[in-house]
DSSP file (Angstrom, degrees, kcal/mol; ACC not computed):
  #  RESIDUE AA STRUCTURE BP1 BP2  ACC     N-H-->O    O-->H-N    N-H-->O    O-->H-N    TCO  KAPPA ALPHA  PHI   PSI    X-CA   Y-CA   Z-CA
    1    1 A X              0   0    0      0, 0.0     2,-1.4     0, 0.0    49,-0.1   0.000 360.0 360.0 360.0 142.0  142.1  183.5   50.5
    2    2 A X        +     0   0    0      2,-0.0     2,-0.3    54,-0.0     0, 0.0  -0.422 360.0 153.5 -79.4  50.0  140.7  180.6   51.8
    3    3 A X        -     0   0    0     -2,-1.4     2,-0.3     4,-0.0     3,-0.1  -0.893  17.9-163.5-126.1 151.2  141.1  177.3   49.6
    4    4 A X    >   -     0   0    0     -2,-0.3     3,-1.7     1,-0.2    20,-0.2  -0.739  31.9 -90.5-111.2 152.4  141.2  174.1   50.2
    5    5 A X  T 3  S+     0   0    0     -2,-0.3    20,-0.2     1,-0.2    -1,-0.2  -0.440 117.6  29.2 -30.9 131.4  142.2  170.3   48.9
    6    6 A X  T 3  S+     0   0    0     18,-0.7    -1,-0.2     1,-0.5    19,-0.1  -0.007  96.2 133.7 151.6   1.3  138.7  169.0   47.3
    7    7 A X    <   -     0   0    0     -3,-1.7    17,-2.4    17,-0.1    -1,-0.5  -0.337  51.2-139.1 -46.8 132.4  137.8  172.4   46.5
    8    8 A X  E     -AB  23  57A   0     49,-2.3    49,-5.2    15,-0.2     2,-0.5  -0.951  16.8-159.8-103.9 150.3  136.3  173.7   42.8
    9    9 A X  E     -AB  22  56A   0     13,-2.3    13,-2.2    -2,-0.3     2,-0.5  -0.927  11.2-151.3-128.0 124.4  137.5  176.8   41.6
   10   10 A X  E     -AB  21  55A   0     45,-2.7    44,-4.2    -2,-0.5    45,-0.8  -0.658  24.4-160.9 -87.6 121.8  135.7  179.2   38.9
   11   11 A X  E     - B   0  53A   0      9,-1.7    42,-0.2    -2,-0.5     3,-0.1  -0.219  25.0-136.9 -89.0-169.0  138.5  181.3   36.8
   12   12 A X  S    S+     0   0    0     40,-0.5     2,-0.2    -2,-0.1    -1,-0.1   0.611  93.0  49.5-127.5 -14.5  138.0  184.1   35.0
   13   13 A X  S    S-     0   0    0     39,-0.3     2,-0.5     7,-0.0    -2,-0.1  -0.674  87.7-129.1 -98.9 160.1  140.2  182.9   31.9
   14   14 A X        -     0   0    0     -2,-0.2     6,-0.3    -3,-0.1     4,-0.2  -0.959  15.5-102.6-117.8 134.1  139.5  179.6   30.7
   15   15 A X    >   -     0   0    0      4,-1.0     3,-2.4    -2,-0.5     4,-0.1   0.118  43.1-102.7 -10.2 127.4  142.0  176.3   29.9
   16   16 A X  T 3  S+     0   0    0      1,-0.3    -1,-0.1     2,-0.1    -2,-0.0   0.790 124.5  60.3 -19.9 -45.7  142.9  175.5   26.2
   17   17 A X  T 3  S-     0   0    0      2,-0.1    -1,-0.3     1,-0.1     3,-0.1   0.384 123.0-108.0 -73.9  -6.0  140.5  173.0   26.2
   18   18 A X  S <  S+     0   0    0     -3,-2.4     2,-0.2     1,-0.5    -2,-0.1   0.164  75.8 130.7  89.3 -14.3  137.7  175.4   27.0
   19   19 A X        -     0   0    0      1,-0.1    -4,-1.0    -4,-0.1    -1,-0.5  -0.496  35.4-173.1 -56.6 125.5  137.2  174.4   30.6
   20   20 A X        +     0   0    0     -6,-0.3    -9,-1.7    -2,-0.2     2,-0.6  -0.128  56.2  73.2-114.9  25.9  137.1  177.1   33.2
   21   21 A X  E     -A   10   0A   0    -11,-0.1    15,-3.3   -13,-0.0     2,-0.4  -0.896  55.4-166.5-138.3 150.5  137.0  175.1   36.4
   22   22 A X  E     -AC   9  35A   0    -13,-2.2   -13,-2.3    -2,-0.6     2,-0.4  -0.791  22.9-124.2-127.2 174.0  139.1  173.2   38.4
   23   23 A X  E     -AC   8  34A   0     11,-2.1    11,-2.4    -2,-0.4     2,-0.7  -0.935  24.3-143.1-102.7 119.4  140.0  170.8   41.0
   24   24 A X  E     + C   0  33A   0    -17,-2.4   -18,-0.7    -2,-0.4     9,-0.3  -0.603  26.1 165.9 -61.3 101.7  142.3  171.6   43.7
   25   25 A X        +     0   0    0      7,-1.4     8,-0.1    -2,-0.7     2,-0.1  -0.150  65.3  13.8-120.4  61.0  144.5  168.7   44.7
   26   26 A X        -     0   0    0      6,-0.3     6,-1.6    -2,-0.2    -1,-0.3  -0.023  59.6-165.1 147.4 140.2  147.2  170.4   46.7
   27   27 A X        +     0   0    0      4,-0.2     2,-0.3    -3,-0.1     4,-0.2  -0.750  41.7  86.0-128.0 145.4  147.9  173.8   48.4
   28   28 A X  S    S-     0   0    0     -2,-0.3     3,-0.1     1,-0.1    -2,-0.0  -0.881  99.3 -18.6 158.6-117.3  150.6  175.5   49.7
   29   29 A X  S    S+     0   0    0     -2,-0.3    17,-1.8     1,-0.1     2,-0.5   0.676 136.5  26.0 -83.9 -12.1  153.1  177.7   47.7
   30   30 A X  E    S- D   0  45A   0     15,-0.2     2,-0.4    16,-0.1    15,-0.3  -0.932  83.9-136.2-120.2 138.7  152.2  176.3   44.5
   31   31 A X  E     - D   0  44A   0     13,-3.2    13,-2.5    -2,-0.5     2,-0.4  -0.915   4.8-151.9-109.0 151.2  148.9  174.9   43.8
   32   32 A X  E     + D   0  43A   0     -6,-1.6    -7,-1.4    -2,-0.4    -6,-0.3  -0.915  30.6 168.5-134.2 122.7  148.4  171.4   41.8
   33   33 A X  E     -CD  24  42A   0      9,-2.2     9,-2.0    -2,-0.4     2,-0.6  -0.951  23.3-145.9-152.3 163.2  145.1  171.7   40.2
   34   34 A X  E     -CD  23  41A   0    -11,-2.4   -11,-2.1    -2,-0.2     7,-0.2  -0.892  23.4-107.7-126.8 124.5  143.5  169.6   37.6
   35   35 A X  E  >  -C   22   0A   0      5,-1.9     4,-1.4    -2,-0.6   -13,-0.2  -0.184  15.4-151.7 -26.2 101.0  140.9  170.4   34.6
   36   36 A X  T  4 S+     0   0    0    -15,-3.3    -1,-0.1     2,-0.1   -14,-0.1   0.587  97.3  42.8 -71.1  -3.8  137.1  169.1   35.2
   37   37 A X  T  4 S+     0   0    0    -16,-0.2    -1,-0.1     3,-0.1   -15,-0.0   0.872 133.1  11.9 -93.0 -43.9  136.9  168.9   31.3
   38   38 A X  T  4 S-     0   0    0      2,-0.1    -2,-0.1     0, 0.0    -3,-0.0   0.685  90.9-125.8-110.6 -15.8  139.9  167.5   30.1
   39   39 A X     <  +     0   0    0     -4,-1.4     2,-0.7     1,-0.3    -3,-0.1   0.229  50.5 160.3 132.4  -3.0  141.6  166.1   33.4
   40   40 A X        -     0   0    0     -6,-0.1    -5,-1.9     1,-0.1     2,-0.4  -0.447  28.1-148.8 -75.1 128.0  145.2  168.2   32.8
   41   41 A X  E     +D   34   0A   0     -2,-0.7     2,-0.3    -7,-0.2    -7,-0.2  -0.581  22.6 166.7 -63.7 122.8  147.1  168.6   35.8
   42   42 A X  E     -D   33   0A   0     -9,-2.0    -9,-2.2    -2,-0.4     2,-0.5  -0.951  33.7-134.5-136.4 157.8  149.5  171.8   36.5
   43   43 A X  E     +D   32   0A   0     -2,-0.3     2,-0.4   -11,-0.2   -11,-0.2  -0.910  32.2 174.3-117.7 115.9  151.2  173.1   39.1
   44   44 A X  E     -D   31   0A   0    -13,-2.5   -13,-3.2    -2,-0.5     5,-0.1  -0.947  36.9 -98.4-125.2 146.1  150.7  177.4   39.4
   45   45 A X  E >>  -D   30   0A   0     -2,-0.4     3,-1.8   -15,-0.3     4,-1.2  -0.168  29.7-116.1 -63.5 149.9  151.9  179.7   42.2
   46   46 A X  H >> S+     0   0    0    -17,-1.8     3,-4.2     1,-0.2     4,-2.4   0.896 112.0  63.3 -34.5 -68.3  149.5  180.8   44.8
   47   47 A X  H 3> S+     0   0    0      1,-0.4     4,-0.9     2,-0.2    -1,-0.2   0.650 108.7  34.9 -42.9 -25.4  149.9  184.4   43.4
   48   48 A X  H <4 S+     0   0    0     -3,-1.8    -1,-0.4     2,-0.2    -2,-0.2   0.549 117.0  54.0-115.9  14.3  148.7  183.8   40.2
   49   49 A X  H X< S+     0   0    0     -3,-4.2     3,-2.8    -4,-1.2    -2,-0.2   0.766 107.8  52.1 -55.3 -90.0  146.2  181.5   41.4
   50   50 A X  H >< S+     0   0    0     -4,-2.4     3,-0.7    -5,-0.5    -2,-0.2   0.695 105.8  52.7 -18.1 -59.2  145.0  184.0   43.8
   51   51 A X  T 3< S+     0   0    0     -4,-0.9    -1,-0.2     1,-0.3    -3,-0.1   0.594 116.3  38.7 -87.3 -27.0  144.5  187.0   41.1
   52   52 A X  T <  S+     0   0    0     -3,-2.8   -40,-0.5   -40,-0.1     2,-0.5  -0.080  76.4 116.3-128.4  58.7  142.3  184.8   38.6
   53   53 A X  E <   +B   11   0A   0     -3,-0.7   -42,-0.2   -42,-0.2     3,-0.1  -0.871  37.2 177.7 -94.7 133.4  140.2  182.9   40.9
   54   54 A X  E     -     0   0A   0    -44,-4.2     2,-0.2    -2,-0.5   -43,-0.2   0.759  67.1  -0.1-128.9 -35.7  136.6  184.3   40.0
   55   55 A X  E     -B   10   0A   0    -45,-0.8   -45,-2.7     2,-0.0     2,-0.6  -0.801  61.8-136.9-154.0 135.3  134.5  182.0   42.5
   56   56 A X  E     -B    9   0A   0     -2,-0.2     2,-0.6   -47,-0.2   -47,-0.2  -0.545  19.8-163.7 -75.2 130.0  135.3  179.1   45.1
   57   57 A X  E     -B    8   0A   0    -49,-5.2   -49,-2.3    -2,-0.6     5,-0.1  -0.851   8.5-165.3-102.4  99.9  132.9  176.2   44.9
   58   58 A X        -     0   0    0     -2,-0.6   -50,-0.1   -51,-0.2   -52,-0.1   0.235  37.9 -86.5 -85.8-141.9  132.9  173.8   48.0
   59   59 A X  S >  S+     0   0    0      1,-0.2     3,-0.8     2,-0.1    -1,-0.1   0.974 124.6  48.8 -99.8 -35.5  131.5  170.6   48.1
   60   60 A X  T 3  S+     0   0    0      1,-0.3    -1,-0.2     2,-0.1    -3,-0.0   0.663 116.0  45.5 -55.1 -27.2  128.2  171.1   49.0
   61   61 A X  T 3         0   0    0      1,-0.1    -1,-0.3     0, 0.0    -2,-0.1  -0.420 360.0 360.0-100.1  51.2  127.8  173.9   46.2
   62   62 A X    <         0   0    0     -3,-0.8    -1,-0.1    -5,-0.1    -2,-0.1  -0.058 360.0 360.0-105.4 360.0  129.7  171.4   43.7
């Protein structure tokens, strides 16, 4: 799967906070991505990353 730094990503589960998208801010084996409603940052493995990604938004479809 293709994603990149500056990337938004539609889940199919949503955050505590009720937010279901995020901001990517680092890739690799883990991903760092931070909540566009409430702004928390976590760090998740690709794998499980990978499995609930529901659609990638790049910046021009932001």
């Amino acid at each position: 799967m293709d994603v990149r730094v500056g990337d938004h990503l539609q889940m199919k589960k949503p955050h505590p906070c009720g937010g279901n998208e995020f901001d990517v801010l680092r890739v690799g084996m883990d991903f760092r991505i931070r909540c566009l409603k409430c702004g928390h940052e976590v760090m998740v493995p690709r794998a499980k990353i990978e499995r609930n990604i529901k659609k990638i938004l790049r910046g021009d479809q932001v």
